[in-house]
C-alpha angles and dihedrals in degrees: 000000000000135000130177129222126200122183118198093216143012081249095060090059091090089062097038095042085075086063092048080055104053086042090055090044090055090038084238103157108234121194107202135196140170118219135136125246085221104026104046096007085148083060080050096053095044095045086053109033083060092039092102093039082059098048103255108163090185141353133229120202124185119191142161140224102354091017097198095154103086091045095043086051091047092069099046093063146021092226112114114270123217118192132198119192121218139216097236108133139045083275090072097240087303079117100049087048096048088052099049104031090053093062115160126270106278097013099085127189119185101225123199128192126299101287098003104146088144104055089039080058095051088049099055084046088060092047098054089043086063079074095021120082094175094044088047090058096048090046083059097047086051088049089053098053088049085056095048089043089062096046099045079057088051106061090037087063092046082067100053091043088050089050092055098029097040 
């Protein structure tokens, strides 16, 4: 499988690296690209009318203030369009989330938190394992050491509640 992962500005790579990362952990290949919805919208258009050529199965877009860029890539292309807003301005990413979250009837964008590359990453995971037998495994087998994570936390805090409790 193949995403692809554009990024509206240099300052919004701390955020998106965590999907690269997530991308890397589930061996997803992940063409990437920077480019502004209002400043190189003909490198947009380009990126995401070839998307499916390439072999793109989604798109994640992270952008900050406006946020225009999920929803500019949205209507270049019917692939599914994950958009992450990002803290970029004095509102905290509350503008970039607005703006991408209130899409137009018929034009979606999936949105995740402020921030979220990561879960814009997993997303994208569960999207391709629709069509991935072998990813899907391996997304169930990431879900379920989540799980055993959380219990492993928990009895280590039952001991520390029966030590002060007795």
């Amino acid at each position: 499988m193949k995403v692809g992962l554009i990024m509206g500005s240099d300052s919004d790579f701390p955020v998106m690296k965590k999907a690269l990362e997530v991308f890397k952990e589930f061996s997803v290949e992940c063409d990437v690209l920077l480019a502004s919805a209002h400043r190189t919208p003909a490198v947009v258009r380009e990126f995401v009318t070839t998307a499916e050529e390439r072999g793109l199965t989604c798109i994640v877009a992270g952008a900050g203030a406006a946020a225009h860029l999920p929803g500019v890539i949205a209507s270049y292309t019917t692939l599914p369009v994950i958009g992450v807003p990002i803290d970029a301005t004095s509102l905290k990413g509350m503008d970039a989330l607005l703006a991408i979250v209130q899409m137009p009837s018929g034009m979606p964008v999936a949105t995740v938190a402020i921030n979220g590359a990561k879960n814009a990453a997993l997303l994208a995971i569960q999207i391709c394992a629709v069509s991935d037998a072998a990813l899907a495994a391996k997304y169930k087998a990431y879900r379920q050491d989540m799980a055993s994570q959380v219990i492993e936390k928990n009895t280590a805090i039952q001991l520390k509640v029966k030590e002060i409790l007795g």
